[in-house]
Structures are given as C-alpha cells and as structure tokens.
C-alpha positions as CSV (number, residue, x, y, z in Angstrom):
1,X,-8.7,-22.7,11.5
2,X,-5.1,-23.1,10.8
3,X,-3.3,-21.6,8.1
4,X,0.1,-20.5,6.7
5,X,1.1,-17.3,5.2
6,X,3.7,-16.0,2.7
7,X,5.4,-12.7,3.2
8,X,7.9,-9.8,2.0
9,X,8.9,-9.3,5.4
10,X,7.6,-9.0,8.5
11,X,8.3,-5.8,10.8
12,X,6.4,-3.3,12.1
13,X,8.8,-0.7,11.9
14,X,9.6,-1.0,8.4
15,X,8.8,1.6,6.0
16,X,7.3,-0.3,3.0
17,X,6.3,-3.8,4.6
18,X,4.9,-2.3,7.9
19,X,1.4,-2.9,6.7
20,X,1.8,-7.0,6.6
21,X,2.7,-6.4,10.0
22,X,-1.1,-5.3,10.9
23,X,-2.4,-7.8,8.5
24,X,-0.6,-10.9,10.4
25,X,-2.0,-9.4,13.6
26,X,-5.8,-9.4,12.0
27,X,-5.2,-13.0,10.5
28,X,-4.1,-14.0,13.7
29,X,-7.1,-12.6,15.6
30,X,-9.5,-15.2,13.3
31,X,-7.2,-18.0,13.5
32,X,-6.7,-20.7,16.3
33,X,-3.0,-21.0,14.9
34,X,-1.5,-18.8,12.1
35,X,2.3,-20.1,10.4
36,X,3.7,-16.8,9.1
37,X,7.3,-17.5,6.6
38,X,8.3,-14.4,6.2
39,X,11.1,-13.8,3.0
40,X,13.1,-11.5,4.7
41,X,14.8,-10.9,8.1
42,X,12.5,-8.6,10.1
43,X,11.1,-8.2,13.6
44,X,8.2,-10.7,14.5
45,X,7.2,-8.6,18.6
46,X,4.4,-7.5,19.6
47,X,2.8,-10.5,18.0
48,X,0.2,-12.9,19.2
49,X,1.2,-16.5,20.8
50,X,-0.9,-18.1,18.4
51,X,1.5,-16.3,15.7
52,X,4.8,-18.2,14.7
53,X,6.8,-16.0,12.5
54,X,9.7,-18.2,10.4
55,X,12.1,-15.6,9.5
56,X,14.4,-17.5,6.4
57,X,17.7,-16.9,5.9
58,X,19.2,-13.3,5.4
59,X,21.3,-14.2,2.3
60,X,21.6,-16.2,-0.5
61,X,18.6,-16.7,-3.2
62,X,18.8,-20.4,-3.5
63,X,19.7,-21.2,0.1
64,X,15.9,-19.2,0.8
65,X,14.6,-21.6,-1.8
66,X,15.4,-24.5,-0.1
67,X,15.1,-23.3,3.3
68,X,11.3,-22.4,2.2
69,X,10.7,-25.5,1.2
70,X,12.0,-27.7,3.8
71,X,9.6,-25.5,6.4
72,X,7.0,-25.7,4.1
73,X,7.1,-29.8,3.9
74,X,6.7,-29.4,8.5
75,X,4.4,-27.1,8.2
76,X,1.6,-27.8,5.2
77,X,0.3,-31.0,7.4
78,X,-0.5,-28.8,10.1
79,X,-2.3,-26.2,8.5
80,X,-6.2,-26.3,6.8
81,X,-4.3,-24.1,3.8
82,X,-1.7,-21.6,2.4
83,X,-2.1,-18.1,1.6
84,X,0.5,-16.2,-0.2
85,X,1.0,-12.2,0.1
86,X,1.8,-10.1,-3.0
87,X,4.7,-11.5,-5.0
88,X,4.0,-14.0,-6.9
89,X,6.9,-16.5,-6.9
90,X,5.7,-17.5,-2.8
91,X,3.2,-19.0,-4.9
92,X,5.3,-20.4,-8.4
93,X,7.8,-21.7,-5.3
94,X,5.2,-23.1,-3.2
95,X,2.1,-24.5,-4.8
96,X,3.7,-27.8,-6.1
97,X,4.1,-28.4,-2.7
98,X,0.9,-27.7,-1.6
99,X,-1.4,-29.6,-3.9
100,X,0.5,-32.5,-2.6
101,X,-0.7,-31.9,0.6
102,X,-3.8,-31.2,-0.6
103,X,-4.1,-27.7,0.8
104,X,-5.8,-24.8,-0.8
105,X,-3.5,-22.0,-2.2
106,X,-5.0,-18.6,-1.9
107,X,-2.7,-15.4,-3.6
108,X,-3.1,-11.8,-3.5
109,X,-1.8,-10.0,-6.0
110,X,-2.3,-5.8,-7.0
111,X,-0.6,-4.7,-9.8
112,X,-1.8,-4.0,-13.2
113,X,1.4,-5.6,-14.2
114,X,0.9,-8.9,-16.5
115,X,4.1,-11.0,-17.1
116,X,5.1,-14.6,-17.2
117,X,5.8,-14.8,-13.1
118,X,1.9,-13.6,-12.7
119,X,0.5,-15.8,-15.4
120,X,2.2,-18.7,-14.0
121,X,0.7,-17.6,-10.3
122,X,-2.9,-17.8,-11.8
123,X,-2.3,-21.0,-13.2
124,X,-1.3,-22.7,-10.0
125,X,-3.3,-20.8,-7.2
126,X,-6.9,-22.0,-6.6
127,X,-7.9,-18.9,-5.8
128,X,-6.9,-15.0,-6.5
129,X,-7.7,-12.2,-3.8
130,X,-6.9,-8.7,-5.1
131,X,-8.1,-5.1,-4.0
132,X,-10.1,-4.3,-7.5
133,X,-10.9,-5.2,-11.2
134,X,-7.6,-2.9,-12.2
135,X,-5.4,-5.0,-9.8
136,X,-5.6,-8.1,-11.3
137,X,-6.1,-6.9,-15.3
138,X,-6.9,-9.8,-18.1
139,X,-7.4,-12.9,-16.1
140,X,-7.3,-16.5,-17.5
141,X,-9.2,-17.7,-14.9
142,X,-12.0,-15.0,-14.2
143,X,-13.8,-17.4,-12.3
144,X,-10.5,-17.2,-9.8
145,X,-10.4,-13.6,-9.2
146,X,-12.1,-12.1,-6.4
147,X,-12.1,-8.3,-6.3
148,X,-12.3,-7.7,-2.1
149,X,-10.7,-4.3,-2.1
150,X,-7.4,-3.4,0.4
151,X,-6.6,-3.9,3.4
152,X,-6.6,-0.6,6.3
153,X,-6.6,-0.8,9.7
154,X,-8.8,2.1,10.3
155,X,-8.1,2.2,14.2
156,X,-4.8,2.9,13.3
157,X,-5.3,5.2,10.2
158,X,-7.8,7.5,11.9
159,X,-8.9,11.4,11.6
160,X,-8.3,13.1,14.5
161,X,-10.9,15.9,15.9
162,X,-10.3,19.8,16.7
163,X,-8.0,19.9,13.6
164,X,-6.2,22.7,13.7
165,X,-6.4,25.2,11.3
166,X,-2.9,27.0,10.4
167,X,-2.2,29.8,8.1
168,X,-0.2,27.1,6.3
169,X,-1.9,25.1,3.4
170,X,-0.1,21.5,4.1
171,X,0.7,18.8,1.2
172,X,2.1,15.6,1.6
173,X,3.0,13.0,-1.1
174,X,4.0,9.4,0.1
175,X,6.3,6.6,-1.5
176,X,9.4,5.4,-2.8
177,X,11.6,8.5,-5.1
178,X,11.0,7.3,-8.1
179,X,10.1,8.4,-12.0
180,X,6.5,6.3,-12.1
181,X,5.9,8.8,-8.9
182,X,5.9,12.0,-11.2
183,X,6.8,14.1,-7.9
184,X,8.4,16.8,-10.4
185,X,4.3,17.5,-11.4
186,X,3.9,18.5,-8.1
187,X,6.6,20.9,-7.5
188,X,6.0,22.4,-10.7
189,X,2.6,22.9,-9.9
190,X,3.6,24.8,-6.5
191,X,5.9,27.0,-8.9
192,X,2.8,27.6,-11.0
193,X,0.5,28.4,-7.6
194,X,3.5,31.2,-6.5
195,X,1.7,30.9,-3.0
196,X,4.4,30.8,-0.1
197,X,1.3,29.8,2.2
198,X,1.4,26.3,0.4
199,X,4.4,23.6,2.2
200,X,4.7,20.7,0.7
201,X,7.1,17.6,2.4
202,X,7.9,14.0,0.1
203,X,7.8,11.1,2.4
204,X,9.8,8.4,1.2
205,X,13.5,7.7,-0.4
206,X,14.9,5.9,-3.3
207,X,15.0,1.3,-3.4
208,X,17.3,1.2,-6.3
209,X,20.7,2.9,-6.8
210,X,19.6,4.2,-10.1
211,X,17.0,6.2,-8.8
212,X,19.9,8.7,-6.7
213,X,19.8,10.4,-9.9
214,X,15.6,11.4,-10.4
215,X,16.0,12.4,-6.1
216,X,18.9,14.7,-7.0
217,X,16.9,16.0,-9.5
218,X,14.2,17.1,-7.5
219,X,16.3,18.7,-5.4
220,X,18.0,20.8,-8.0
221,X,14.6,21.7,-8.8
222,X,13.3,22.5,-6.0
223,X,16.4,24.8,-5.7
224,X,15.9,26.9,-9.1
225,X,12.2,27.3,-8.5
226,X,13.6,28.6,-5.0
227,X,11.1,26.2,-3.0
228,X,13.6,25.7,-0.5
229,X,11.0,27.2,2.1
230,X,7.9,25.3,0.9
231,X,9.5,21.5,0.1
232,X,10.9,19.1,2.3
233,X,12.5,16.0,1.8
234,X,11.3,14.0,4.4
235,X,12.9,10.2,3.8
236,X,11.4,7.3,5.0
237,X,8.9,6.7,7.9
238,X,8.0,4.1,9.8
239,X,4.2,2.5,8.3
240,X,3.2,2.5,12.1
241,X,4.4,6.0,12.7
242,X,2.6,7.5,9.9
243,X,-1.0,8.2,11.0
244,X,1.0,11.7,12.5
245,X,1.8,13.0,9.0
246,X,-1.9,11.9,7.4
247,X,-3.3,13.9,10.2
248,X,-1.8,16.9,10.0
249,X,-1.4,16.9,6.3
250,X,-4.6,19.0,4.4
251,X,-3.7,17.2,1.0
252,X,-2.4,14.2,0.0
253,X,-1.4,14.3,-3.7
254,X,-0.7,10.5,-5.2
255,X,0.9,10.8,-9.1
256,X,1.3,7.3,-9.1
257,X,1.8,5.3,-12.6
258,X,1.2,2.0,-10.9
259,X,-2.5,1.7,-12.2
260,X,-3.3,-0.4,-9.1
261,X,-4.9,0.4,-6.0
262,X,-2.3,2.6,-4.0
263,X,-2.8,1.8,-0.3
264,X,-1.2,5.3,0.9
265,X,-3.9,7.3,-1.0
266,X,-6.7,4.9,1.4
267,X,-4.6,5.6,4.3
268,X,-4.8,9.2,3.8
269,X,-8.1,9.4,3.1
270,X,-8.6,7.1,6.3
271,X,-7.4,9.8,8.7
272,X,-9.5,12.4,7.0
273,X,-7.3,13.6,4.6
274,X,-8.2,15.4,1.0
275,X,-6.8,14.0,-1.7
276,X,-6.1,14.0,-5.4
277,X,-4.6,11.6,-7.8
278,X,-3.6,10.6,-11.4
279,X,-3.3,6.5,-10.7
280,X,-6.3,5.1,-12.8
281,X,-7.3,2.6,-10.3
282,X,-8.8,5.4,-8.2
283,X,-11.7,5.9,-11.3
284,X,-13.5,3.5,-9.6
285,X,-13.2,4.6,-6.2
286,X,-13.0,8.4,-5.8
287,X,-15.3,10.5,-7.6
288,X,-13.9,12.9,-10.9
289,X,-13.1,15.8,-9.4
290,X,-10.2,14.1,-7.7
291,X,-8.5,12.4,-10.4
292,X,-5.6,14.1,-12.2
293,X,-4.5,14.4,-15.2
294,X,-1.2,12.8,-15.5
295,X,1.9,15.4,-16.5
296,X,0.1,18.0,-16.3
297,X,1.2,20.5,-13.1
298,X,-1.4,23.2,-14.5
299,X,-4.1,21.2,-14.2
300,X,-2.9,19.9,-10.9
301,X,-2.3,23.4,-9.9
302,X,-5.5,24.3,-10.0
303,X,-6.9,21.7,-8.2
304,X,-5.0,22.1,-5.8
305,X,-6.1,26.0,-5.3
306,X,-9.8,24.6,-5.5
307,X,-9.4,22.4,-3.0
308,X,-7.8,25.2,-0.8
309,X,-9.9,27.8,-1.6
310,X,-13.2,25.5,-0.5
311,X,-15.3,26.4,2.7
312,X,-14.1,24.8,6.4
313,X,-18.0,23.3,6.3
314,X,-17.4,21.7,2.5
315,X,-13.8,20.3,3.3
316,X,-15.3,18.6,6.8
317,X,-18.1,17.0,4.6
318,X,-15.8,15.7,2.0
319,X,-13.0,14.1,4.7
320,X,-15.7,12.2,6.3
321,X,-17.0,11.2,2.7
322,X,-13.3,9.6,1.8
323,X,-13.0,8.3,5.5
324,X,-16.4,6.3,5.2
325,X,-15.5,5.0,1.7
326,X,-12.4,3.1,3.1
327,X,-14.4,2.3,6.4
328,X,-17.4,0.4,4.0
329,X,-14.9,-1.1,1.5
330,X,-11.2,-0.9,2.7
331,X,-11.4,-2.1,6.0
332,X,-8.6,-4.5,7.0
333,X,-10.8,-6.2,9.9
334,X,-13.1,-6.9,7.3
335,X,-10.7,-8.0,4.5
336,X,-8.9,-10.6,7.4
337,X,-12.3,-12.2,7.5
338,X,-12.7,-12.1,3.4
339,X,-9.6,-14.0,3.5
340,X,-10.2,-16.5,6.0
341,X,-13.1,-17.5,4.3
342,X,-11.4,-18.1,1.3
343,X,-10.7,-21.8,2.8
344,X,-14.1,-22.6,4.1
C-alpha cells in the first residue's frame, strides 16, 4: 500500500512533534511507499528509503498553501489514500483535492475542542481516527468516528529493572508552561506536604509570548514557598530523549485542562511510572484513585503522600498494571496497523 500523510512537523529531536517522528517510522514499516508533507521545516534522518519526507516552505502562510497543493496534485495519483495528522485544516486544505482523485481521506483528531475548523474536518473526511470517545466530543457523523486509542512506542517508552530506590521521593510534570497546565496546584501541594524528601522538576517551557508571565509566576512562587531545593525548571526535552526522565521519575502528576487523551501521562505510565491526574479523559482509562480533583492542591497533596507512603511490593504491582494498560490499548505498532486499515 501507498499512502500520503499530513504533518505538524517532522523531527525527531523536537520537543512537542518528536512523537510523529516514530509514527512515520511505524507507517512506513506497513507501507511499500509512504509520502510524508510535513508543515514545517524539520529533520526527515534516520528514516526509511521507502519514506519521502516533503518539507514546505519555512515562511509565508499562503506560499505553504499553494506549495501544498501543487505537491499534493504529483502526489495523490500515486498514492491508494491520504491521511491527515492532528490539525484539522491539512484536511479543510486538502480534501477538495483528494475526492478528485478519488482517494480516501482519513483524519485524526484529539481534542475535546469543537469549533468551525473541526466541524468543517468532519464534514469532508471519510473517515475519523481519534484516541477515545472524549477526543472527538459530539460528532455529526458518529458513524465516522473510530475510537482506536493513542499512539506509544512502547520499545521506546519502557520501564527499566533494578530501579533504584533513593531517599528522594521524585515528581515530574511534563508540557508546555501554561495556565490550562495548573502546575501552581502542584507546588502548592508540595508546600502543603512540608516534606523536603519530595523533588519535583517541570519539563517543558512556554509556545506563546503571553505565557512568560504564568512561568515567572511559578517561579516567584516557588521562591516564597522557599522550594528552591525541591523544584526545578527543567525546559524543554527532546520527545526521543525522554524515556530517561519517565524512568527515574516515581510520579508523574498531569493537571491538564485539555479533556483529551494526554499522550505524556501514557508515556509515563509506559516506562512504569505512577501517576495521577485531573484531565477527564483519563476516567475512562485509569481507575479512581488516580484522578484529581482539579484546583484543589490538598486533595492532590494527599494523594500524593498515599502514593508515597504505599509498600515497594504494591507500587511494583500498580506500575506494571499502568504499563500493560498502554501495552493492550495504546500501543503505536498496533495503532500504525489500525490506520492502515483504514484504506482497505
């Protein structure tokens, strides 16, 4: 099968699109030829020959436009159809196009999120591909949707054995700096816990300039609370780099307002990884006692003390229990397949 794909960006180095970097690689693996346009400049090596990355132009909204279509017009006759990767105008831009060809368009889409741009995607893709029933919310077109779960590579998100076992209690919190993140709940919550055995580091950084403000913030907080010894600012790391920081993490804590399937939480619990969260999407996938309650750093405080406090036996059990669950239902070698067959 041939087919062509529509990305962010592809790079494997990059922070926040890393990820579509493995996910080429898997489509690849189940495809005699696999067209990749990729929206943004990135870094296509490493790649299979059977993968041809088209990197469009680095500047210039309506140059990309055109520039898409004009590869999309030598491409589409070669290809059995098009799948398009999270945003989606690839599809609102791309679809027209398509159904001239005749080709199948296939969209995936995770974000409780409901505007005009995502309406208008349903209405022209002939099929819809997201990670769960809260990722796609009040379909059109239910007959369209197809609930798969996410995509993570669990060879490379992987729980390492002989853990060690420091005096240190270790929390990690991954994603952009922003508000919908509620990272202030968590350092509150460490104020409230008054244990200096608890370290805590924030893995990511701010997108947009307006969120310098909510990082400074933090910091300031961080400073009255006098945290200074138990938080660290970490900035942003590498997708491919951070199996490392899952591992030697004991807690991942996710506050997430998104309300769709976060893949960082599944990546932590993929390398064996406790976790807890507020994001509602996880109701259907992690059992109560590790949701959160959202603003609400006593509640989270004390979860957190629970989970520390539990045996070495009952946290082993529980880390293979998450691990399994993304394994059985998360698994991107699987998911590759799941969207391959999607134009059979």
């Amino acid at each position: 099968m041939k087919l062509l794909m529509i990305t962010r960006k592809i790079d494997s180095r990059d922070a926040l699109a890393g990820f579509a970097w493995n996910w080429v690689k898997k489509i690849g693996e189940n495809t005699s030829k696999l067209y990749v346009i990729s929206w943004q400049a990135g870094d296509a090596s490493g790649l299979a020959k059977n993968i041809e990355v088209i990197f469009l132009p680095k500047s210039g909204r309506i140059k990309k436009v055109f520039t898409l279509w004009s590869r999309l017009i030598k491409v589409l006759p070669k290809v059995d159809g098009l799948f398009c990767h999270m945003n989606p105008e690839y599809t609102i831009l791309s679809a027209p196009l398509a159904k001239i060809y005749g080709k199948k368009v296939v969209s995936w889409y995770t974000h409780k999120q409901v505007n005009w741009r995502r309406r208008l995607m349903e209405l022209l893709a002939d099929k819809i591909i997201t990670a769960s029933a809260s990722s796609f919310r009040r379909p059109w077109f239910s007959k369209k949707v197809l609930a798969v779960g996410h995509g993570i590579d669990t060879n490379l998100f992987k729980e390492i054995e002989n853990k060690n076992k420091p005096a240190d209690f270790k929390i990690i919190s991954v994603g952009r700096i922003s508000p919908t993140k509620d990272y202030e709940s968590i350092i509150k919550a460490l104020d409230i816990l008054k244990d200096k055995n608890i370290k805590l580091k924030i893995i990511g950084d701010v997108i947009l300039e307006f969120q310098r403000q909510y990082l400074a913030s933090l910091r300031q907080m961080v400073k009255a609370m006098s945290l200074d010894d138990q938080v660290e600012f970490i900035g942003w790391i590498a997708n491919q780099d951070m199996p490392v920081y899952y591992q030697g993490a004991d807690l991942f804590i996710n506050m997430s307002g998104t309300g769709s399937v976060d893949k960082v939480v599944l990546e932590a619990m993929s390398c064996g990884c406790l976790v807890l969260t507020s994001n509602e999407a996880f109701e259907e996938i992690l059992p109560s006692d590790f949701m959160v309650a959202k603003n609400n750093p006593y509640q989270l405080a004390e979860k957190i003390k629970w989970l520390k406090d539990l045996s070495d036996d009952k946290k082993i059990k529980i880390r293979k229990q998450l691990r399994e669950e993304v394994v059985k239902n998360h698994n991107l070698d699987e998911l590759a397949v799941k969207i391959i067959n999607q134009f059979k």
